[in-house]
C-alpha positions in Angstrom: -42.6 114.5 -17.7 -45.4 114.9 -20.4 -44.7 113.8 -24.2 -45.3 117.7 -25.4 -43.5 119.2 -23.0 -40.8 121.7 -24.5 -37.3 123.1 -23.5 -34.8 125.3 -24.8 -31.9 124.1 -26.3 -30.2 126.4 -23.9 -31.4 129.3 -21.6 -31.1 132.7 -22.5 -30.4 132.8 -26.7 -34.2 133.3 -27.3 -37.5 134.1 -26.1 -39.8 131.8 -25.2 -43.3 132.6 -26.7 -46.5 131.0 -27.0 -45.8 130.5 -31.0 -42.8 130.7 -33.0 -43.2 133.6 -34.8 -43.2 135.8 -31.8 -39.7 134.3 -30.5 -36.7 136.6 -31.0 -33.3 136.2 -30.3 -31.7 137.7 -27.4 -28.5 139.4 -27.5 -26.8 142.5 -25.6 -25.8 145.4 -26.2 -22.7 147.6 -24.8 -23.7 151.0 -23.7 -20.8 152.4 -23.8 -19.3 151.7 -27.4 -22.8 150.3 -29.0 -20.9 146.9 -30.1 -24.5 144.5 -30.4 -23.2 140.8 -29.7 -25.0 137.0 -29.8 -25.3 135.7 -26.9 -25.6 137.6 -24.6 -22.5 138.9 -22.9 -21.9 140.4 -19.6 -18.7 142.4 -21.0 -18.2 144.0 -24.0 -15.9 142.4 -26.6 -15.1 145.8 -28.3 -14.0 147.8 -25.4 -13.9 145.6 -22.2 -16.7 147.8 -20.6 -18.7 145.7 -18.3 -22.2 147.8 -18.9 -24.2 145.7 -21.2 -27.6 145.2 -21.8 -30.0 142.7 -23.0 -31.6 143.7 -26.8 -34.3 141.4 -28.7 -32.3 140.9 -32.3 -34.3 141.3 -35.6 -36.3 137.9 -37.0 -34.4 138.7 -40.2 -31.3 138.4 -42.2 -29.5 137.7 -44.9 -27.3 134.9 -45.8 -23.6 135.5 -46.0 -21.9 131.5 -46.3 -23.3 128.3 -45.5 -22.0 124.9 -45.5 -24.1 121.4 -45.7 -23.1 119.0 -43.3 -23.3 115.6 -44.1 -22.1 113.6 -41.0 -23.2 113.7 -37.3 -20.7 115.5 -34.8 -20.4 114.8 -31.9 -23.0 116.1 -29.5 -25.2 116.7 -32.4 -29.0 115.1 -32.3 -30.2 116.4 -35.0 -30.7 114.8 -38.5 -28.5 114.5 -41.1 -27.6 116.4 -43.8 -28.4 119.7 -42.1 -26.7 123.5 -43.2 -25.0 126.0 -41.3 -25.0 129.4 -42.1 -23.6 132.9 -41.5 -26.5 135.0 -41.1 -26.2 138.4 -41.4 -28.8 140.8 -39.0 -29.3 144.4 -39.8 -27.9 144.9 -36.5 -24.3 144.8 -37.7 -23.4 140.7 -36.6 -23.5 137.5 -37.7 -25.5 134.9 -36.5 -23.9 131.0 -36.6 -27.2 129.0 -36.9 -28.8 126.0 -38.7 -30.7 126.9 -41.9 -34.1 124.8 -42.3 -34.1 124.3 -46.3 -36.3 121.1 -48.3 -33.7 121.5 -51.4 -30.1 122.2 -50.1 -29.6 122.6 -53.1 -32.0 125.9 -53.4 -29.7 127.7 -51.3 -27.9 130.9 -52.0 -25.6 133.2 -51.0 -27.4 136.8 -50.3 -30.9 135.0 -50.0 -33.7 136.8 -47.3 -33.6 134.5 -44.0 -36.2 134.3 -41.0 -35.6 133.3 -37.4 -37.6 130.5 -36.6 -38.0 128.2 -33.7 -37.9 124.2 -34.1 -37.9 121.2 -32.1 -34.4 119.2 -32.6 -34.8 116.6 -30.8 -36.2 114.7 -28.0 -34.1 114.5 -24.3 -33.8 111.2 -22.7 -36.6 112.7 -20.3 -39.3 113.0 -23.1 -38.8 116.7 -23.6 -38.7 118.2 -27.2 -35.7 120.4 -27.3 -36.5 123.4 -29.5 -33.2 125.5 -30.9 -32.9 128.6 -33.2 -32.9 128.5 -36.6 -33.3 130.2 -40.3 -35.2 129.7 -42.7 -35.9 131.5 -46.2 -38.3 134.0 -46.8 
């Protein structure tokens, strides 16, 4: 396998676009009760309905907690100190993902966040695996 080669971190949370900025990511949507859920979910959570369908999520949200992690977990391959956050989309959920910040300490509560794309590490084939993340505005 090539050096440049790219994967998703896992299929199915995002689009997979020729640049980052066109990557959005993917969600559903219950058409029933209208309940809009990340990941995607066959059933709904709300009502049990098992009519959903797949919806591109906005780039953009807002920053409702964080937390800085400072040790690796396990399973993590990523670098070290790295935050968390609770992203808030105007779609009504919240969005668990990493936030991509120079200065933790620049970080706030309520701050404007966009989706981004990033490579977070390399597999043990060569690939860059790319995952979902904030960053602010």
């Amino acid at each position: 396998m090539p050096q440049d080669t790219q994967v998703p971190i896992r299929e199915g949370l995002f689009t997979w676009p020729a640049s980052p900025t066109d990557a959005k990511l993917l969600g559903s949507k219950c058409t029933d009760c209208g309940e809009v859920t990340f990941p995607q979910q066959p059933s709904c959570p709300k009502c049990g309905t098992l009519t959903t369908q797949p919806i591109a999520l906005s780039r953009r949200g807002r920053l409702h907690t964080y937390t800085i992690i400072h040790h690796q977990t396990p399973g993590y391959q990523g670098p070290v100190p790295y935050t968390i956050g609770l992203v808030e989309l105007p779609e009504g959920l919240f969005v668990l993902a990493p936030v991509t910040v120079t200065d933790p300490q620049a970080i706030r509560v309520g701050m404007d966040l966009e989706f981004t794309l990033e490579t977070q590490f390399t597999d043990e084939k060569g690939a860059q695996v790319v995952a979902y993340k904030f960053r602010p505005v």
